[in-house]
ROMAR-153046 format. One record per residue (C-alpha): residue in one letter; x, y, z. Coordinates in pm, whole numbers. Layout:
BEGIN
node residu: A&u: X&v: Y&w: Z
...
This chain:
BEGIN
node residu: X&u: -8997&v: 6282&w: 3617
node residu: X&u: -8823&v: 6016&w: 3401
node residu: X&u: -8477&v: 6059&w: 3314
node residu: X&u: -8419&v: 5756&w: 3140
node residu: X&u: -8529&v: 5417&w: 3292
node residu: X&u: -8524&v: 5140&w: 3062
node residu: X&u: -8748&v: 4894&w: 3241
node residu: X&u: -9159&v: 4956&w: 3278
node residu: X&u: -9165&v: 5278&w: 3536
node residu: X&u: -9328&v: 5486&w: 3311
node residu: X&u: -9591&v: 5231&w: 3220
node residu: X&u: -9621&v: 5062&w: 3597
node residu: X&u: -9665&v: 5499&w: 3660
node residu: X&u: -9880&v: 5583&w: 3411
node residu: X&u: -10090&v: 5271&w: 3460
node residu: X&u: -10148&v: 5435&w: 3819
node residu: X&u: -10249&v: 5750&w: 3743
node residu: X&u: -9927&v: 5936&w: 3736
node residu: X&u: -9808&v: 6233&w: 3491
node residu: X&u: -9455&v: 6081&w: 3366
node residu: X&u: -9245&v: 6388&w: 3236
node residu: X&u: -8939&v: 6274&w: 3039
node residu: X&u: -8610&v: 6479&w: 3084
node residu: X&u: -8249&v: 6359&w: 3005
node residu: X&u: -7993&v: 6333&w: 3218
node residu: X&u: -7787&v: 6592&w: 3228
node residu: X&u: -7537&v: 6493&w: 3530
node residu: X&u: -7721&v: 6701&w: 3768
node residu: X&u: -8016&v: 6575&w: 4000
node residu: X&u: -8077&v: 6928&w: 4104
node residu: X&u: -8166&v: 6995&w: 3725
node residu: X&u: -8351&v: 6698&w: 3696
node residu: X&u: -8545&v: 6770&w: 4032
node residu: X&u: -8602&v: 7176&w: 3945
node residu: X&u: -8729&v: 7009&w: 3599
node residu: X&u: -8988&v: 6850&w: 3793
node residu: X&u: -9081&v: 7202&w: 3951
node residu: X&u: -9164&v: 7338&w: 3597
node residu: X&u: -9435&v: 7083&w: 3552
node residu: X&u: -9598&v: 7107&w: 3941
node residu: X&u: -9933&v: 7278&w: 3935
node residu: X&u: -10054&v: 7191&w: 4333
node residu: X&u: -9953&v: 7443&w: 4619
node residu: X&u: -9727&v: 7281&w: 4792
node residu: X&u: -9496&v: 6995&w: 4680
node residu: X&u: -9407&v: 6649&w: 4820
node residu: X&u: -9169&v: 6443&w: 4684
node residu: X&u: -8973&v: 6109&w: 4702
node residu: X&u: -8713&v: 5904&w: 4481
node residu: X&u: -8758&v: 5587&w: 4317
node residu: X&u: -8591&v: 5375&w: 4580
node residu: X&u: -8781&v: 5556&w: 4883
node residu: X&u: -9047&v: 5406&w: 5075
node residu: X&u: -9319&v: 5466&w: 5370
node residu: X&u: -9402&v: 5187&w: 5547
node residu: X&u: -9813&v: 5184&w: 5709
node residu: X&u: -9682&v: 5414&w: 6018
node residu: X&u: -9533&v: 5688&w: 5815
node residu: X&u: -9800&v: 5684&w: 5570
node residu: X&u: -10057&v: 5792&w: 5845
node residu: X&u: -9765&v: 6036&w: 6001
node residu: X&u: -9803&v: 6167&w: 5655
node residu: X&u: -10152&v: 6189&w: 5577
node residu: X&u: -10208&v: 6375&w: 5939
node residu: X&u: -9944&v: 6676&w: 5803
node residu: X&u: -10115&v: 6701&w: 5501
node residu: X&u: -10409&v: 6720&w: 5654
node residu: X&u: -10321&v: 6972&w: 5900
node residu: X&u: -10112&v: 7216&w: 5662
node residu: X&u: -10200&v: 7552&w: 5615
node residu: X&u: -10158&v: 7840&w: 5383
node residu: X&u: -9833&v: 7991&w: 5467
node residu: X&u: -9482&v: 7937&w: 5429
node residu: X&u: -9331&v: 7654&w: 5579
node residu: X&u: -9112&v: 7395&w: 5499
node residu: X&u: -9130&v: 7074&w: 5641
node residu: X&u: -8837&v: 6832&w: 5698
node residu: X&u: -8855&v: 6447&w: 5734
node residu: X&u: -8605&v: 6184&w: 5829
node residu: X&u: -8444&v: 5952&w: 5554
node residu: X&u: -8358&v: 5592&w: 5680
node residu: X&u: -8074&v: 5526&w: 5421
node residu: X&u: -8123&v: 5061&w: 5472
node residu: X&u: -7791&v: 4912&w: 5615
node residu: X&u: -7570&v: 4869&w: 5317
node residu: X&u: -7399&v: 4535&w: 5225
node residu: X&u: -7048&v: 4634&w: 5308
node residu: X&u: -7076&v: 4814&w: 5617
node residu: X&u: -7374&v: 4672&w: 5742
node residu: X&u: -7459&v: 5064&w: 5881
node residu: X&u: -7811&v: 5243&w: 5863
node residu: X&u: -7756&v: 5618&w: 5806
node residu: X&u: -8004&v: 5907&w: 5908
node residu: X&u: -8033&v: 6235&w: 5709
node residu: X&u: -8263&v: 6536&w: 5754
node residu: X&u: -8438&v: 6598&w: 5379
node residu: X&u: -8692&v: 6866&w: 5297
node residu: X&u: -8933&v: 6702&w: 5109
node residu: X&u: -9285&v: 6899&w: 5190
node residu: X&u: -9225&v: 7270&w: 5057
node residu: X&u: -9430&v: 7518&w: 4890
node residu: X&u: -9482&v: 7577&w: 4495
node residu: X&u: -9285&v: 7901&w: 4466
node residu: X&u: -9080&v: 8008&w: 4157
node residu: X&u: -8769&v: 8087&w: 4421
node residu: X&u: -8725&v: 7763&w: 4546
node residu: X&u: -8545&v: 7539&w: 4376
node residu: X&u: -8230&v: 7309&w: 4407
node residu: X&u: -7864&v: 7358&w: 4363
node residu: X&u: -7573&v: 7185&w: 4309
node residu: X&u: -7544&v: 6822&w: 4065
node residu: X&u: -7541&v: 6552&w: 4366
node residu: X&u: -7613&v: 6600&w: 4713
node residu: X&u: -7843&v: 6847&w: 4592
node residu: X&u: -8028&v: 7093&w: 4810
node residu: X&u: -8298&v: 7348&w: 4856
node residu: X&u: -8287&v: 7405&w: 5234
node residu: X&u: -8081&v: 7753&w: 5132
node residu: X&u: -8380&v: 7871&w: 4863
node residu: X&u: -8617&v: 7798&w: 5143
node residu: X&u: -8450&v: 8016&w: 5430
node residu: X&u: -8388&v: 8267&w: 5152
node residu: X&u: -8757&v: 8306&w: 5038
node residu: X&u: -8815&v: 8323&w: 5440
node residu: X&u: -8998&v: 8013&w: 5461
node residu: X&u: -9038&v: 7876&w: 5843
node residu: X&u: -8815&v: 7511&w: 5892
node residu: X&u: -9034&v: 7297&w: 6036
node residu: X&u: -8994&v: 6949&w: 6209
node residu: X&u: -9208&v: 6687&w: 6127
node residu: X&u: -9219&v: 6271&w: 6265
node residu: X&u: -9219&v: 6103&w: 5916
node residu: X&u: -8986&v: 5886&w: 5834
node residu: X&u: -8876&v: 5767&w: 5492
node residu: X&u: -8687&v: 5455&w: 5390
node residu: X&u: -8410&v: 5463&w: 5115
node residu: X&u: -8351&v: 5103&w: 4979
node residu: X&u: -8070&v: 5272&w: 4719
node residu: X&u: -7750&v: 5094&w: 4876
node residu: X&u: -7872&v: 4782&w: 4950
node residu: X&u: -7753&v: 4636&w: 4626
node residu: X&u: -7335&v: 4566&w: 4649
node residu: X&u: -7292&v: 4622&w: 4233
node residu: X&u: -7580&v: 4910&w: 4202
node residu: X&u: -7404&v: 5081&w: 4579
node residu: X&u: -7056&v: 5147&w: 4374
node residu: X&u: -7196&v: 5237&w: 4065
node residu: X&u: -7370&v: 5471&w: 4259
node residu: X&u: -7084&v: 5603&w: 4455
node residu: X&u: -6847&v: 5582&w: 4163
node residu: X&u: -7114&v: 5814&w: 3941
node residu: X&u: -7159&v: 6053&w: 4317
node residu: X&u: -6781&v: 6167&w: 4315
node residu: X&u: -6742&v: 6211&w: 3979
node residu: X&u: -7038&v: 6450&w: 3987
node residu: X&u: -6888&v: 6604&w: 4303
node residu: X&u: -6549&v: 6667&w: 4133
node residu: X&u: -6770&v: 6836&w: 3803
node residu: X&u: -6943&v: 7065&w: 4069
node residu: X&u: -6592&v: 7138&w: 4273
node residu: X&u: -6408&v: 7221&w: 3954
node residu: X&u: -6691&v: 7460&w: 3823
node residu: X&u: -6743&v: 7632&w: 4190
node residu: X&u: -6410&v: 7671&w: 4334
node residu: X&u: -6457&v: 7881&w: 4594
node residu: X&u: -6799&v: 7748&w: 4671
node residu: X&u: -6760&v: 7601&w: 5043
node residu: X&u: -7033&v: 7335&w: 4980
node residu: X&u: -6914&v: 7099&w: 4766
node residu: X&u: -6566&v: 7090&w: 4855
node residu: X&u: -6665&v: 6995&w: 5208
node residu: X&u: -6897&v: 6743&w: 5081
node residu: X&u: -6614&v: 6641&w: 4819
node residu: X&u: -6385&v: 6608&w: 5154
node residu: X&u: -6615&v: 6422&w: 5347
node residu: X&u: -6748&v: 6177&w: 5037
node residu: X&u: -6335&v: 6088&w: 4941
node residu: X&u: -6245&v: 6020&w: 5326
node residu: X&u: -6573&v: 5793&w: 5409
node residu: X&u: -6592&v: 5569&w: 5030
node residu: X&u: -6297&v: 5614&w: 4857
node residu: X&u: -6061&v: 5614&w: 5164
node residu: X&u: -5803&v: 5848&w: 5011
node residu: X&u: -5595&v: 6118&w: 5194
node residu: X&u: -5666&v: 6386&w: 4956
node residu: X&u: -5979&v: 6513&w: 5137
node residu: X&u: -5768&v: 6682&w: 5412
node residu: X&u: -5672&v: 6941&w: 5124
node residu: X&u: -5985&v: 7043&w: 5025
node residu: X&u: -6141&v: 7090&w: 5400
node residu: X&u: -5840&v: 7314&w: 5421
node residu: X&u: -6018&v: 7536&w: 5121
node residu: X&u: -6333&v: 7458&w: 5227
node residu: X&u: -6324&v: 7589&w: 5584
node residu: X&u: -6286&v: 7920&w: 5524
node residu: X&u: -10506&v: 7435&w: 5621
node residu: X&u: -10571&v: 7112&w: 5512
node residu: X&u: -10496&v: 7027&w: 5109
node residu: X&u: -10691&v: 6877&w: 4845
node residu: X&u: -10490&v: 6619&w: 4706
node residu: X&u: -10565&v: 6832&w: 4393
node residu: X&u: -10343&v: 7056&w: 4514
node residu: X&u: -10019&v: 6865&w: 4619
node residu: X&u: -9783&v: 6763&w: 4349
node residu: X&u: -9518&v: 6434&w: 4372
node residu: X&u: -9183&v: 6494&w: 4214
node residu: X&u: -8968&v: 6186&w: 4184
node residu: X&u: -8641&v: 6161&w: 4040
node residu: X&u: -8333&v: 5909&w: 4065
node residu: X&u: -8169&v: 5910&w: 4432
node residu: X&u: -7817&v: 6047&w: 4478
């Protein structure tokens, strides 16, 4: 899924055997990722951003849960390496799920900082584990890492200001504010806030721009 590169991804994709599915941006990477969904034929789905990567390790971590996956449903969850970033010089570790079944029900929610886990528990599926590991080179760059962050909380404040009295992105509003921008104004809105083995026929990639 393509939402508007302007350099050679869609050839350098296409060229490799990839379906390349264009879709403007429309200030939301959960619409841009449940786009993706519409156009996933395989089973189950696996999927990564632009600026991930698997080193040779987690590419045989990988292959052995794909190879061992049955027909049920299960969610799997891998660790994302976010690379030390210029400024801080930190590495950050998040829990993503990124191996989940094809099911009309599961999909993504909110503009940045998306997420399905929710859909997933709600459709019943079982939260699995697994030992793969995925790097995120996205904040590595000092320019592209504020654009980036700048673009993040003005998403965040769209998504607070059309969900009020939605809990999740008012804490993530708080949290984002306090850690980048440094500002005291988080501390109000916590205070609102508180209250069997596959074909690679049948697995599908989605990959869309990072948030």
């Amino acid at each position: 899924m393509d939402t508007g590169s302007t350099d050679r991804t869609r050839e350098i994709a296409r060229a490799a055997g990839a379906q390349v599915f264009n879709f403007p941006w429309v200030d939301s990477f959960a619409a841009a990722r449940n786009e993706s969904l519409r156009h996933a034929t395989g089973d189950w789905i696996f999927w990564m951003d632009a600026d991930d990567r698997l080193d040779e390790t987690n590419r045989q971590r990988l292959r052995t849960l794909f190879s061992g996956i049955k027909d049920e449903n299960a969610a799997y969850v891998m660790k994302c390496l976010c690379l030390p970033d210029p400024t801080t010089g930190a590495a950050t570790v998040v829990d993503h799920v990124r191996l989940l079944r094809n099911r009309p029900d599961l999909r993504w929610r909110y503009r940045v900082h998306e997420q399905i886990l929710p859909a997933v528990r709600r459709a019943g599926g079982d939260v699995r584990w697994s030992d793969v590991v995925i790097h995120h080179a996205g904040y590595q760059d000092a320019a592209v890492r504020r654009r980036k962050l700048d673009r993040d909380l003005r998403l965040l404040h769209l998504e607070n200001a059309e969900h009020p009295n939605d809990p999740s992105p008012s804490s993530t509003l708080a949290l984002f504010t306090r850690s980048w921008a440094g500002s005291r104004r988080p501390f109000r809105c916590c205070a609102a806030a508180s209250s069997f083995r596959i074909p690679t026929t049948q697995l599908s990639a989605s990959s869309t721009p990072c948030s």
